[in-house]
TIVO-2410 file (N, C-alpha, C; in nm, 3 decimals):
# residues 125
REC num residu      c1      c2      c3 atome chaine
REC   1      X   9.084  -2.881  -1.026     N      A
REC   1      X   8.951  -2.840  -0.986    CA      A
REC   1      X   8.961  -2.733  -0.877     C      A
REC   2      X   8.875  -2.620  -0.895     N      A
REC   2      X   8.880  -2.541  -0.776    CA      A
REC   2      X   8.764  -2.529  -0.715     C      A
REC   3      X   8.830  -2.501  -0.572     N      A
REC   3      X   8.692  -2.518  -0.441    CA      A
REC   3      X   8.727  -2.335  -0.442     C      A
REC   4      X   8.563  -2.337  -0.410     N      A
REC   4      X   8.511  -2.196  -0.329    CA      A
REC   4      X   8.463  -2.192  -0.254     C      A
REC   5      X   8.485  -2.102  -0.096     N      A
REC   5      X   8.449  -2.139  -0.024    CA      A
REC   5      X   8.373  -1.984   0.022     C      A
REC   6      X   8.252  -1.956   0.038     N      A
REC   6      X   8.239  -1.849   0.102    CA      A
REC   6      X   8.182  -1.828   0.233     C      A
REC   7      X   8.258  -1.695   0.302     N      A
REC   7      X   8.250  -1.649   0.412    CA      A
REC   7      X   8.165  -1.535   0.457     C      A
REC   8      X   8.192  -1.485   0.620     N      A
REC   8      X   8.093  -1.402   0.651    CA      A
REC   8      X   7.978  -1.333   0.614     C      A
REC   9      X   7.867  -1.436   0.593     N      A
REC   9      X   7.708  -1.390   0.636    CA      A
REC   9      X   7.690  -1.384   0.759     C      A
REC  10      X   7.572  -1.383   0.788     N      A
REC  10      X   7.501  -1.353   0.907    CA      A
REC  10      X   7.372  -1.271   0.910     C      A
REC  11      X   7.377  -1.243   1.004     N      A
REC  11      X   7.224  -1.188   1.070    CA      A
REC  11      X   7.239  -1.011   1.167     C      A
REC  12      X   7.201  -0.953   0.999     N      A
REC  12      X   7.218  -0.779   1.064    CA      A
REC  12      X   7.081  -0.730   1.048     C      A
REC  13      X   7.069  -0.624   1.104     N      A
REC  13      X   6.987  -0.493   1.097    CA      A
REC  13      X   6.952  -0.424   0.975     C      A
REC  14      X   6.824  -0.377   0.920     N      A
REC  14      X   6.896  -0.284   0.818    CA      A
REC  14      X   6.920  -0.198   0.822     C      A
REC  15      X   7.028  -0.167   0.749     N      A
REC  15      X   7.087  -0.017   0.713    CA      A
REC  15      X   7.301  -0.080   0.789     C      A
REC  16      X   7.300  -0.171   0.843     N      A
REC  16      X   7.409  -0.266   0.881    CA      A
REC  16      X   7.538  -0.280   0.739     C      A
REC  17      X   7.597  -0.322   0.772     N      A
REC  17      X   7.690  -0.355   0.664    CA      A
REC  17      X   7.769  -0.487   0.725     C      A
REC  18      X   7.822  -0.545   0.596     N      A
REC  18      X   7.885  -0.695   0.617    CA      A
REC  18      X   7.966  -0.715   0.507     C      A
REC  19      X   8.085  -0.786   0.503     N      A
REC  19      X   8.140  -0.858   0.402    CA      A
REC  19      X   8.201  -0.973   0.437     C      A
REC  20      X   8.142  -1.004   0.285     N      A
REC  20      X   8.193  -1.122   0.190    CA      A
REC  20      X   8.313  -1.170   0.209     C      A
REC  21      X   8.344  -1.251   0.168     N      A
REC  21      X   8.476  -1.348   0.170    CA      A
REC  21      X   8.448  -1.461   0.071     C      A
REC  22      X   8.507  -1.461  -0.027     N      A
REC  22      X   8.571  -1.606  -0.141    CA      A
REC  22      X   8.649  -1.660  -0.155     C      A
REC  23      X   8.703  -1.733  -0.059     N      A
REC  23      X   8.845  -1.785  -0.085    CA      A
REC  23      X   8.866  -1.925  -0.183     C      A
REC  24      X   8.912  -1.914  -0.251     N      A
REC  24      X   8.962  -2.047  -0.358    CA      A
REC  24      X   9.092  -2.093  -0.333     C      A
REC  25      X   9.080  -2.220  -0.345     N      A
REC  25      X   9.198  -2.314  -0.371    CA      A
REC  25      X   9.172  -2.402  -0.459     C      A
REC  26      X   9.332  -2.492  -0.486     N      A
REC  26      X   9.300  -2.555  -0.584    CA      A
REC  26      X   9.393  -2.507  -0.723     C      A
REC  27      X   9.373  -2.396  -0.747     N      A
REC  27      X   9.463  -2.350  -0.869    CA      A
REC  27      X   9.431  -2.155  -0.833     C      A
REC  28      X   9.487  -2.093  -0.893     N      A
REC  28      X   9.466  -1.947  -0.896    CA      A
REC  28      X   9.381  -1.932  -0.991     C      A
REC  29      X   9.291  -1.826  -0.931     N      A
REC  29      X   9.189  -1.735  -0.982    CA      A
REC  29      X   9.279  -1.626  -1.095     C      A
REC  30      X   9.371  -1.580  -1.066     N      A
REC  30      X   9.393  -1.420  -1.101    CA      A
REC  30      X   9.351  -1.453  -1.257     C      A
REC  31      X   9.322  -1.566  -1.311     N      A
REC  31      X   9.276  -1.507  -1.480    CA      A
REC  31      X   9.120  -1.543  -1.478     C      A
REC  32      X   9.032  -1.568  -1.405     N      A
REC  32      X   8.923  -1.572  -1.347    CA      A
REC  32      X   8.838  -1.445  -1.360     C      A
REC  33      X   8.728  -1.393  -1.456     N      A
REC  33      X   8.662  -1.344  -1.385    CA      A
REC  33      X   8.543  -1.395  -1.264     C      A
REC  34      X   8.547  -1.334  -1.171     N      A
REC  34      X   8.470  -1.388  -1.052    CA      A
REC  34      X   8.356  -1.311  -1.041     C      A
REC  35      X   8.257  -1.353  -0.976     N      A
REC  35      X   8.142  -1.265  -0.967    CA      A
REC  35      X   8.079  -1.337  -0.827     C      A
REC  36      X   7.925  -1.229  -0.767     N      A
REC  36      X   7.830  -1.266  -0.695    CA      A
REC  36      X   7.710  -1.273  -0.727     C      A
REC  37      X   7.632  -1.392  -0.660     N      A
REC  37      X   7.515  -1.403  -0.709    CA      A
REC  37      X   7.469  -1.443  -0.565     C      A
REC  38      X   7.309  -1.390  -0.575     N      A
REC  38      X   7.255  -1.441  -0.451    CA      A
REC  38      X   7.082  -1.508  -0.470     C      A
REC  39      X   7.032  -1.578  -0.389     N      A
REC  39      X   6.903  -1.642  -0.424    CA      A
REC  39      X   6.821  -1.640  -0.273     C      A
REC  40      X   6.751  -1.526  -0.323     N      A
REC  40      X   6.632  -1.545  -0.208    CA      A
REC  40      X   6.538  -1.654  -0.197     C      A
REC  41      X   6.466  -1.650  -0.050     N      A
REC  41      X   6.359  -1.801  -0.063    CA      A
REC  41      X   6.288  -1.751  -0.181     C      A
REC  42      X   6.208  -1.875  -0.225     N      A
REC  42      X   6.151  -1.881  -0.324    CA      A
REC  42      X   6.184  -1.771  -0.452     C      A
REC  43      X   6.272  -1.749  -0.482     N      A
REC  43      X   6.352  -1.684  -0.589    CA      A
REC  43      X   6.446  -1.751  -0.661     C      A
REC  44      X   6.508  -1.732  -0.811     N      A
REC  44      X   6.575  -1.781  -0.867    CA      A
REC  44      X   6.651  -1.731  -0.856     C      A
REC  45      X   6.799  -1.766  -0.862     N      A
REC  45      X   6.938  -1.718  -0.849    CA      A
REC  45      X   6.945  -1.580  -0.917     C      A
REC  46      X   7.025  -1.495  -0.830     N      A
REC  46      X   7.015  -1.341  -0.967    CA      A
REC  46      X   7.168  -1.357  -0.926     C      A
REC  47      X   7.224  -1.270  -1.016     N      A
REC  47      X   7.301  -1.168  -1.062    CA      A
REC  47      X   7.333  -1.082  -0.956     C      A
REC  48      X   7.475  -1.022  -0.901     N      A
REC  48      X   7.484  -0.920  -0.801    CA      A
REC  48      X   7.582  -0.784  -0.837     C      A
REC  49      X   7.746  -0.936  -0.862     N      A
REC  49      X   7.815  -0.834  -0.935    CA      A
REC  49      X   7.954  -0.923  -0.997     C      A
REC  50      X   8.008  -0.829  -1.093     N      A
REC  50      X   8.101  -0.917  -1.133    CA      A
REC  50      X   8.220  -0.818  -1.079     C      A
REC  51      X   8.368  -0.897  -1.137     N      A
REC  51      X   8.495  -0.817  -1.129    CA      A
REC  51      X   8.576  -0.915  -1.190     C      A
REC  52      X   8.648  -0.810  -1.342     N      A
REC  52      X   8.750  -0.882  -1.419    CA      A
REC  52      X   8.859  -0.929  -1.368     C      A
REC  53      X   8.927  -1.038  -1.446     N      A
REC  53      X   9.063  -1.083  -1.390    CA      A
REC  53      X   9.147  -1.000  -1.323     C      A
REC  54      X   9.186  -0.926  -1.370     N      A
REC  54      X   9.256  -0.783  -1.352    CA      A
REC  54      X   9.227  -0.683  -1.252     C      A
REC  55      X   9.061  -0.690  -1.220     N      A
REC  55      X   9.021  -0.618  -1.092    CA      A
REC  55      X   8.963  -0.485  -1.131     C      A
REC  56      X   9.026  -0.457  -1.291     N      A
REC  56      X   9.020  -0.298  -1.351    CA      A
REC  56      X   8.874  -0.311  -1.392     C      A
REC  57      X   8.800  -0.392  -1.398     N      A
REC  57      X   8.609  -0.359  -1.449    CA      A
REC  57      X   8.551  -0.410  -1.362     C      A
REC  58      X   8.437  -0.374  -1.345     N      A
REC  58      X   8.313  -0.417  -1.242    CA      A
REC  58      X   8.200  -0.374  -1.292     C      A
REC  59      X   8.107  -0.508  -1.273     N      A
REC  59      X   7.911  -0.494  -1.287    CA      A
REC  59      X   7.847  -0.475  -1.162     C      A
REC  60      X   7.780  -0.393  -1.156     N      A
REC  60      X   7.634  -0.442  -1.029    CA      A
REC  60      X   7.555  -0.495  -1.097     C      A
REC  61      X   7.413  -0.529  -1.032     N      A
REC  61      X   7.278  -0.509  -1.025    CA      A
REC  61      X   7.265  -0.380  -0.996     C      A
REC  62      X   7.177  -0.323  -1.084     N      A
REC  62      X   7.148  -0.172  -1.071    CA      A
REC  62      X   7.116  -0.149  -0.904     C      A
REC  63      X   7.013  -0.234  -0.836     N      A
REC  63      X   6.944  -0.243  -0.715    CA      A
REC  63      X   7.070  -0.202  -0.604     C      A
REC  64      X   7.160  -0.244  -0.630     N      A
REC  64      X   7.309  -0.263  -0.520    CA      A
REC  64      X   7.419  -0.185  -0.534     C      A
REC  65      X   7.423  -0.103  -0.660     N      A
REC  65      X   7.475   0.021  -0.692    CA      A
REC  65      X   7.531   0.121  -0.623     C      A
REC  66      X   7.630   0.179  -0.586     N      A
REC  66      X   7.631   0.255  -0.499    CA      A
REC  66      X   7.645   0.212  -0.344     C      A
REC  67      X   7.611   0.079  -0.343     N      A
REC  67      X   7.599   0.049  -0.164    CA      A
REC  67      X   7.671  -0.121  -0.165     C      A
REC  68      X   7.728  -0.173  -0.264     N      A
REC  68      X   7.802  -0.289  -0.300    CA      A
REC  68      X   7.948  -0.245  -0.316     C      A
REC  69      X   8.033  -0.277  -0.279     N      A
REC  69      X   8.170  -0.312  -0.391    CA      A
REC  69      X   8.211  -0.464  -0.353     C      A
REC  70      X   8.277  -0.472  -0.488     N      A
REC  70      X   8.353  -0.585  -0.521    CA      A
REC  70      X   8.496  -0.557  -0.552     C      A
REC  71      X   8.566  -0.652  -0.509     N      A
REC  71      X   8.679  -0.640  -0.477    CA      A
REC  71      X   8.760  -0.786  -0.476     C      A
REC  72      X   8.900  -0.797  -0.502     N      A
REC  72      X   8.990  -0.928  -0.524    CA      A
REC  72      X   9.140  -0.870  -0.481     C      A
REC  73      X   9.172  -0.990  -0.466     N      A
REC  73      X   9.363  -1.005  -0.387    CA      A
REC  73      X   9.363  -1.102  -0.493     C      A
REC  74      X   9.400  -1.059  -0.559     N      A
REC  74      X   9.522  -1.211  -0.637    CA      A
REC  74      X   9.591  -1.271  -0.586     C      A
REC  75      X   9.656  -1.220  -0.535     N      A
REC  75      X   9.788  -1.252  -0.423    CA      A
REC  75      X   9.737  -1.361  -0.368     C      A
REC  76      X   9.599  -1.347  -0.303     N      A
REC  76      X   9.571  -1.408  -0.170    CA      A
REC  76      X   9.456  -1.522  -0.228     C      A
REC  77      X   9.444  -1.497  -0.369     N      A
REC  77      X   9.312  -1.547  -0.430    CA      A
REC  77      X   9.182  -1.593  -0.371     C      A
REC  78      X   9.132  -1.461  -0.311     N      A
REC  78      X   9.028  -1.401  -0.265    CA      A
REC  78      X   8.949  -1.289  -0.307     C      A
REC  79      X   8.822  -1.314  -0.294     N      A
REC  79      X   8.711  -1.199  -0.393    CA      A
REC  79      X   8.636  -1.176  -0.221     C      A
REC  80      X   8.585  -1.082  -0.237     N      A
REC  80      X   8.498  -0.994  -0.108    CA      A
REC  80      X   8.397  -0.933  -0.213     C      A
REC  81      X   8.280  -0.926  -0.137     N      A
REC  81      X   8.115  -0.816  -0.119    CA      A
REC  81      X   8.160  -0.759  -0.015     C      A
REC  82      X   8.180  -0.643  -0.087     N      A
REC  82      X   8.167  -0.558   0.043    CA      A
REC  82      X   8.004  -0.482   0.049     C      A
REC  83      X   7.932  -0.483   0.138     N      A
REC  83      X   7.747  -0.472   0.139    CA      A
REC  83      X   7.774  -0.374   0.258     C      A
REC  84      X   7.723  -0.242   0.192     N      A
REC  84      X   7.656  -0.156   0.296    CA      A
REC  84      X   7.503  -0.130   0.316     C      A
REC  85      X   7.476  -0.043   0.404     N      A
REC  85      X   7.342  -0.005   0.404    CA      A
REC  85      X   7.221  -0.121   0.312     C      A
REC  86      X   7.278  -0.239   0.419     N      A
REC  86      X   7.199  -0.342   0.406    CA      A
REC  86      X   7.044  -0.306   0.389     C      A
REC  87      X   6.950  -0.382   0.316     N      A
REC  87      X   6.814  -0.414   0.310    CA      A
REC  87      X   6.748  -0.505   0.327     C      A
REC  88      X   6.607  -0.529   0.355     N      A
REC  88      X   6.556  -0.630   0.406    CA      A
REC  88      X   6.578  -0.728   0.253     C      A
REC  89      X   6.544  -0.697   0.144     N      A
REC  89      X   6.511  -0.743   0.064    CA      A
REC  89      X   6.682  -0.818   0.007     C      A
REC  90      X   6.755  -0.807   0.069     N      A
REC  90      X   6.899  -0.850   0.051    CA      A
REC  90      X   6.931  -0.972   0.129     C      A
REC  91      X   6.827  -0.993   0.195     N      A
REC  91      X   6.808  -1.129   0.251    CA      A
REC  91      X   6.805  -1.230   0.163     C      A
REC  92      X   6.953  -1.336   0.158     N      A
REC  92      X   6.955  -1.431   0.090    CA      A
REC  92      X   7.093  -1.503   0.113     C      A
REC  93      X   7.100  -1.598   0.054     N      A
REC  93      X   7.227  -1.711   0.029    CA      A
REC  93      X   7.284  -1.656  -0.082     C      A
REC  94      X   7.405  -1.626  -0.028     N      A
REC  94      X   7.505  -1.558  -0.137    CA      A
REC  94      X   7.594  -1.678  -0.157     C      A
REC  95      X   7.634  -1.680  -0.341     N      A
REC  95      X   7.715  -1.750  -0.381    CA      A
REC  95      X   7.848  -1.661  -0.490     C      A
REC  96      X   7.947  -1.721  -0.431     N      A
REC  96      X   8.041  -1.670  -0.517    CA      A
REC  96      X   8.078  -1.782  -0.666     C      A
REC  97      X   8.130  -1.716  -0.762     N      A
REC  97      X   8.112  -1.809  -0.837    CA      A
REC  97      X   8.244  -1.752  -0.952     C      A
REC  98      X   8.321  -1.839  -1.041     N      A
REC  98      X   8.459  -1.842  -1.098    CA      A
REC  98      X   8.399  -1.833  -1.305     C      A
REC  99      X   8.447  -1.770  -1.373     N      A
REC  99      X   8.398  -1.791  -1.495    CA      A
REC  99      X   8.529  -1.818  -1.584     C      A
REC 100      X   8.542  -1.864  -1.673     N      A
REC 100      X   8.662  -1.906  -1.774    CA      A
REC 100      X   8.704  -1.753  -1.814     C      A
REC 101      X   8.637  -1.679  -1.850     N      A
REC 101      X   8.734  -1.582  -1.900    CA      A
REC 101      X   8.763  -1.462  -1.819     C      A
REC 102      X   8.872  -1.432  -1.856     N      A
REC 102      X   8.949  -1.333  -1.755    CA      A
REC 102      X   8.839  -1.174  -1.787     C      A
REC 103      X   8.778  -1.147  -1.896     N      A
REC 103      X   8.679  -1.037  -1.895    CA      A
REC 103      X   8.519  -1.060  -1.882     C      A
REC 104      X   8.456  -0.989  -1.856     N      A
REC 104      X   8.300  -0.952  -1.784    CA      A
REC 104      X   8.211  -0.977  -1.949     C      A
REC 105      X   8.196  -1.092  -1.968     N      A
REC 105      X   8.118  -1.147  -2.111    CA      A
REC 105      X   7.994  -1.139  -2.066     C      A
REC 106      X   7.964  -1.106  -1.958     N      A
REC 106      X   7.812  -1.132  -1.906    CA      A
REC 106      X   7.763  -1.137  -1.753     C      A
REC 107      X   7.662  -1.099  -1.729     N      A
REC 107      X   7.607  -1.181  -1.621    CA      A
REC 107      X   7.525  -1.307  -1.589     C      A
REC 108      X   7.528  -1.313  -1.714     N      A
REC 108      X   7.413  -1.441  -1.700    CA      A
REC 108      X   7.490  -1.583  -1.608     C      A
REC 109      X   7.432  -1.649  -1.526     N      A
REC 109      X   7.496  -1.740  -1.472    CA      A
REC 109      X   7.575  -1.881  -1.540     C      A
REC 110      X   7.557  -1.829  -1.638     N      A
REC 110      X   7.576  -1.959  -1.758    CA      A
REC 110      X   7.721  -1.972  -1.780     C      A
REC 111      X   7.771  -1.843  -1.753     N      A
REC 111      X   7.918  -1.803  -1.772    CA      A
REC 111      X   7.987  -1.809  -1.658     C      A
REC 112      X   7.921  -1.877  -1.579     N      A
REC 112      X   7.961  -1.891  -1.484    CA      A
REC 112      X   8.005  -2.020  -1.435     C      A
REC 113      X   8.120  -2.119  -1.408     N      A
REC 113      X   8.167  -2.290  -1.480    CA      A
REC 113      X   8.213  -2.308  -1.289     C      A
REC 114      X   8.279  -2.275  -1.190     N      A
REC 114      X   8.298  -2.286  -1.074    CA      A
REC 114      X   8.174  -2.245  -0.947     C      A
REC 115      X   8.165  -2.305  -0.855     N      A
REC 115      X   8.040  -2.213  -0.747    CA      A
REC 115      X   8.076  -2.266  -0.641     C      A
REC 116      X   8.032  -2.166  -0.507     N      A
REC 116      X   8.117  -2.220  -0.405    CA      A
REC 116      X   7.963  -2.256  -0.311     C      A
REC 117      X   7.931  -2.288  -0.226     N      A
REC 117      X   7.852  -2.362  -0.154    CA      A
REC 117      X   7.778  -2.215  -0.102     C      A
REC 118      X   7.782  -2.118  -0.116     N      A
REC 118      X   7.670  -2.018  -0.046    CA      A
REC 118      X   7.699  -1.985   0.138     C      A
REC 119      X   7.684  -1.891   0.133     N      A
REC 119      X   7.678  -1.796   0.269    CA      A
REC 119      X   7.483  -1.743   0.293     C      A
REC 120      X   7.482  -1.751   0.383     N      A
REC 120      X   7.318  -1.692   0.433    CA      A
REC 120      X   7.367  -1.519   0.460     C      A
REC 121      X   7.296  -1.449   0.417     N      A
REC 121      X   7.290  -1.328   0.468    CA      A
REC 121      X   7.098  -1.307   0.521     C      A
REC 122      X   7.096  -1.257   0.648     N      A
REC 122      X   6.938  -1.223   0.633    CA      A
REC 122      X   6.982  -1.071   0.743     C      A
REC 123      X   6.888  -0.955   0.676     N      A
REC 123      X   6.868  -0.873   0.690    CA      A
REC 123      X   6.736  -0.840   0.765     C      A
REC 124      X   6.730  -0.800   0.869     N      A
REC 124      X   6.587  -0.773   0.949    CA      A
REC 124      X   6.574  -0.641   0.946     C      A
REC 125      X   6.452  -0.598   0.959     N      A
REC 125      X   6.396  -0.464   0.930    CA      A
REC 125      X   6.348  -0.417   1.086     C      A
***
């Protein structure tokens, strides 16, 4: 069974930047695709971004495009958000989360079989 544990949220400014941290134990990720998802109050879980086993593909959310990367250490079997030019509307509990197959089958959360307990990010304007 693997634990996820995620790291550094907090409480920035907007236009601020912050990252993520996923660390797993338990067994190795590297055939894992991993992804982020985050859930604002009263919102349903979305979609943020993914990254294949391999590290060689990546999804956004169109919204985070350009001002997100995602990123992994195999080595270290660790996944990072890296979040720039934070927004108010990016205010939320970020969850990292582990999927069975080593390629990007989707975003839907369904494909998604591991989850780690959530980080708070809130963004003030």
């Amino acid at each position: 069974q693997v634990q996820l544990v995620e790291s550094g949220g907090g409480l920035v400014q907007a236009g601020d930047s912050l990252r993520l941290s996923c660390a797993a134990s338990g067994r190795t990720l590297s055939r894992n695709t991993l992804g982020w998802f985050r859930q604002a109050p009263g919102k349903e879980r979305e979609f943020v971004a993914a990254i294949s086993a391999s590290g060689s593909n990546t999804v956004y959310k169109d919204s985070v495009k350009g001002r997100f990367t995602i990123s992994r250490d195999n080595a270290e079997n660790i996944m990072y958000l890296q979040m720039n030019t934070l927004k108010p509307d990016g205010t939320a509990v970020y969850y990292c989360a582990a999927a069975t197959s080593p390629w990007i089958v989707g975003t839907d959360e369904r494909n998604f079989e591991s989850w780690g307990q959530g980080t708070q990010v809130t963004v003030s304007s």
